[in-house]
C-alpha positions as CSV (number, residue, x, y, z in Angstrom):
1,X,9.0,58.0,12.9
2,X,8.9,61.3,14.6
3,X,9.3,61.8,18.2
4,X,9.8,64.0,20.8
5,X,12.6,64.1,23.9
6,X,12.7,65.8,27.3
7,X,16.6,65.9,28.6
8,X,18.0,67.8,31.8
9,X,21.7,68.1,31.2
10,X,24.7,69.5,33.0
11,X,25.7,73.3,31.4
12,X,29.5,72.0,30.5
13,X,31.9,72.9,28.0
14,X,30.9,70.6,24.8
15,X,28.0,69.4,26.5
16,X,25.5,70.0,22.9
17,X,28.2,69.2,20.7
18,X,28.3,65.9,22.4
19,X,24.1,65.5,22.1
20,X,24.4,66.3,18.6
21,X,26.6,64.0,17.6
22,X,25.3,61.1,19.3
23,X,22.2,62.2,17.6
24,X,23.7,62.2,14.0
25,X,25.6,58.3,14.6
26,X,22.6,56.8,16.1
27,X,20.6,57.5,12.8
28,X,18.6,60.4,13.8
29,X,17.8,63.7,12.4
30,X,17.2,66.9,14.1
31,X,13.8,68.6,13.9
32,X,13.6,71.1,15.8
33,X,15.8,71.7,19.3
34,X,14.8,74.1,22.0
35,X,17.2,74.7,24.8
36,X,16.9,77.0,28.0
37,X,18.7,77.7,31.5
38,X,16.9,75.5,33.9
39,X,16.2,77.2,37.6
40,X,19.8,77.0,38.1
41,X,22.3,78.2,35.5
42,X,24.6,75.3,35.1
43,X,21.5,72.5,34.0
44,X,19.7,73.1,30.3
45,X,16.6,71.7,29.8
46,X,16.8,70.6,26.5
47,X,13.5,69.6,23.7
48,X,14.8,67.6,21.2
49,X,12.2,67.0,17.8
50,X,14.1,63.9,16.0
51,X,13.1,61.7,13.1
52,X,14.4,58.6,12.4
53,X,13.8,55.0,11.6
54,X,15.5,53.4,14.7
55,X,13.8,52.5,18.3
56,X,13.3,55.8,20.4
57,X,13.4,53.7,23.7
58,X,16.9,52.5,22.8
59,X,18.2,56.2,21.7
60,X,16.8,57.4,25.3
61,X,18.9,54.4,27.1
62,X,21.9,55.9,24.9
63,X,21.6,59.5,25.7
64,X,21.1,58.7,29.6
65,X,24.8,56.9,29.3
66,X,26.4,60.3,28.5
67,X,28.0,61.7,31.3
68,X,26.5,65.2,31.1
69,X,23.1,63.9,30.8
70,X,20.8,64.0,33.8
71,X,17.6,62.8,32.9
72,X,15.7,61.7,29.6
73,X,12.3,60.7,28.7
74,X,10.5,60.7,25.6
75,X,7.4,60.8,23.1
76,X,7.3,58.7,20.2
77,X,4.1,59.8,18.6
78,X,4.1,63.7,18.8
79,X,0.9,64.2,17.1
80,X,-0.8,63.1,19.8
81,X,0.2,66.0,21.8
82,X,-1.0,67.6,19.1
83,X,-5.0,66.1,18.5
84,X,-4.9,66.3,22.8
85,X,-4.9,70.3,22.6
């Protein structure tokens, strides 16, 4: 199922790398991954496109556990983004 994530995260050293990984052991695969400065330099807004066969709820409760992760919050149908423009 494809879906789409919202993060705010801290700018630290390993901070992606740490995303990423998470990403790859909790079954998911990477899409698409957009990442900017926010409005202050040391917090990335991050847009993650995954897809993967596991619960996106549960995956958002995961990434919010990491300790440079600020906040997350998700789409799980991204095609209705899509038919909504």
């Amino acid at each position: 199922m494809d879906s789409v994530m919202f993060l705010t995260m801290k700018n630290s050293e390993g901070a992606l790398e740490r995303l990423l990984r998470t990403t790859r052991h909790r079954g998911f695969e990477v899409q698409s991954m957009q990442v900017q400065t926010s409005r202050t330099p040391d917090v990335y807004d991050v847009t993650l496109r995954l897809n993967g066969e596991r619960a996106v709820e549960n995956f958002s409760r995961q990434l919010a556990k990491l300790v440079d992760v600020m906040t997350v919050s998700s789409v799980a149908e991204p095609m209705q983004l899509r038919s909504a423009v």
